[in-house]
Each structure stands twice: as C-alpha cells, then as structure tokens.
C-alpha positions in Angstrom: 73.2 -54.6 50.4 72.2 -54.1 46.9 71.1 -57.5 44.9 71.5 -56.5 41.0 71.1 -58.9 38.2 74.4 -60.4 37.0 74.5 -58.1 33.8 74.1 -54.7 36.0 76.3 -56.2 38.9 79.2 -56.7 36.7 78.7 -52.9 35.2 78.7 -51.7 38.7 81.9 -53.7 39.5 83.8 -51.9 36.5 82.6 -48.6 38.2 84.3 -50.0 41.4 86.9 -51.1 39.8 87.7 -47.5 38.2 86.1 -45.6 41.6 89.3 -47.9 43.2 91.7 -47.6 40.6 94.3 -45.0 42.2 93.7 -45.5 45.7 91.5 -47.5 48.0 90.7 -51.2 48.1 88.0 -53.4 46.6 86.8 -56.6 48.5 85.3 -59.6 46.3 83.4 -62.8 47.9 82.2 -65.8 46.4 80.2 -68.1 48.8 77.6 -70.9 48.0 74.1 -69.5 48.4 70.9 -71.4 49.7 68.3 -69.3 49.2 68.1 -67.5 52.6 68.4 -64.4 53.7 68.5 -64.7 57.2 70.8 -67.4 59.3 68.8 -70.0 61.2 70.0 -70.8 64.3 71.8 -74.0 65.5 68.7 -75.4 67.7 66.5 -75.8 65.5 68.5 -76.6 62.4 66.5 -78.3 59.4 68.4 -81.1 58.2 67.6 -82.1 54.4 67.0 -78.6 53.3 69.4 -78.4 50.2 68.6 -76.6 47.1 67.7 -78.4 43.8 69.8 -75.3 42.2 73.3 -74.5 43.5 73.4 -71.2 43.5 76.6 -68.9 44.2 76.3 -65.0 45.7 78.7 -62.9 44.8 79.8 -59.6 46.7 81.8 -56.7 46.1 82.0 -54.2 48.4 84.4 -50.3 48.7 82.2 -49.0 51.2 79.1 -49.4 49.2 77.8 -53.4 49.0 76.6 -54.9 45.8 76.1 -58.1 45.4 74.0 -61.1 42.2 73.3 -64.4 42.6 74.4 -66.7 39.6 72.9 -70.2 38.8 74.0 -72.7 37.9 72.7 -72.5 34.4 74.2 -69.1 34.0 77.8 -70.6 35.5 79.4 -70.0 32.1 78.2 -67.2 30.6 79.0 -65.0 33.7 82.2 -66.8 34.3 82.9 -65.2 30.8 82.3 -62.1 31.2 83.5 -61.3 34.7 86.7 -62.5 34.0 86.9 -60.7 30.7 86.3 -57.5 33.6 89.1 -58.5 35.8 91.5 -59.0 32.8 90.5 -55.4 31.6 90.4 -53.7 34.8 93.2 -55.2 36.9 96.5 -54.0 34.0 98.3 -52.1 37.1 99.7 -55.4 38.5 103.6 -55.8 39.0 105.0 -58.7 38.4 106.9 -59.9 41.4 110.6 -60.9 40.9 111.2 -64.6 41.4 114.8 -64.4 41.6 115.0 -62.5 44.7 112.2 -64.0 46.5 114.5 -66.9 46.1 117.8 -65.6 47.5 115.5 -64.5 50.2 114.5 -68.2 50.9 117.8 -69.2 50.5 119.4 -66.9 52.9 116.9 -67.9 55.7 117.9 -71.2 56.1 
C-alpha cells in the first residue's frame, strides 16, 4: 500500500480512473483512521486512546493500492476536489429506467 499526500492521491485516482475506464473495476474505501498501522489485539485493548484529530483513510485499489489520509482541517478542500474527479471521470453512467423497475415491482406482488 502506497500512502500519497491528498493532492498526488487524487492524480493517481484519475489515472485509475482512465486505466479502468473500458474495462475492469475500481474499488474505493473510506474508513475512520486512528493513527495505527497495525490492529491491536482484543486482550489487551487500551481503552481511552482516541485521537484529538479525526482523521479519515482513503483507499483505492485496481490491483495496485493507493491510499491518503485527510484531516479534518483539510475535510473541505479535498471534499472539493475529489468530487470535482468523480463528476469528470464517472460520464459513462446509464441512467436506469424508473418506469420499468416499477412494473417489475408491480408484477411481483
């Protein structure tokens, strides 16, 4: 796992992003983060150890793992740009069609 800074993480998302673009699949996580890098097991558990930051890791993975850390200071600013990215990259959507997911329903009961 590579941990980039949230300026080059989001450049090498858009080259996922494009890498992914006619076939393959892309997998995005978003998980609080507490600072550690490795688990602590359940016996000896330290109670009271919360951060004074709250702190978010984001991954993206396609084979190859990249992942940032954003503060909560920075909350905004990346919130900004990354979904600026996903508006940009993710045009090939279809839009489903309502009215036949509805006769669908309809015709199950």
């Amino acid at each position: 796992i590579i941990l980039l800074q949230n300026i080059c993480f989001l450049t090498e998302l858009t080259r996922l992003f494009q890498k992914c673009w006619l076939s393959g699949s892309l997998f995005i996580t978003l998980k609080k983060y507490d600072g550690r890098n490795k688990p602590i097991l359940r016996k000896s558990s330290v109670e009271g150890s919360e951060p004074s930051d709250n702190e978010c890791l984001l991954r993206a993975t396609d084979g190859i793992k990249i992942s940032t850390v954003v503060s909560s200071k920075e909350v905004t600013k990346f919130q900004m740009a990354y979904s600026n990215l996903l508006r940009t990259t993710m045009d090939g959507l279809e839009k489903g069609d309502k009215r036949n997911k509805s006769k669908k329903s309809k015709a199950a009961r």
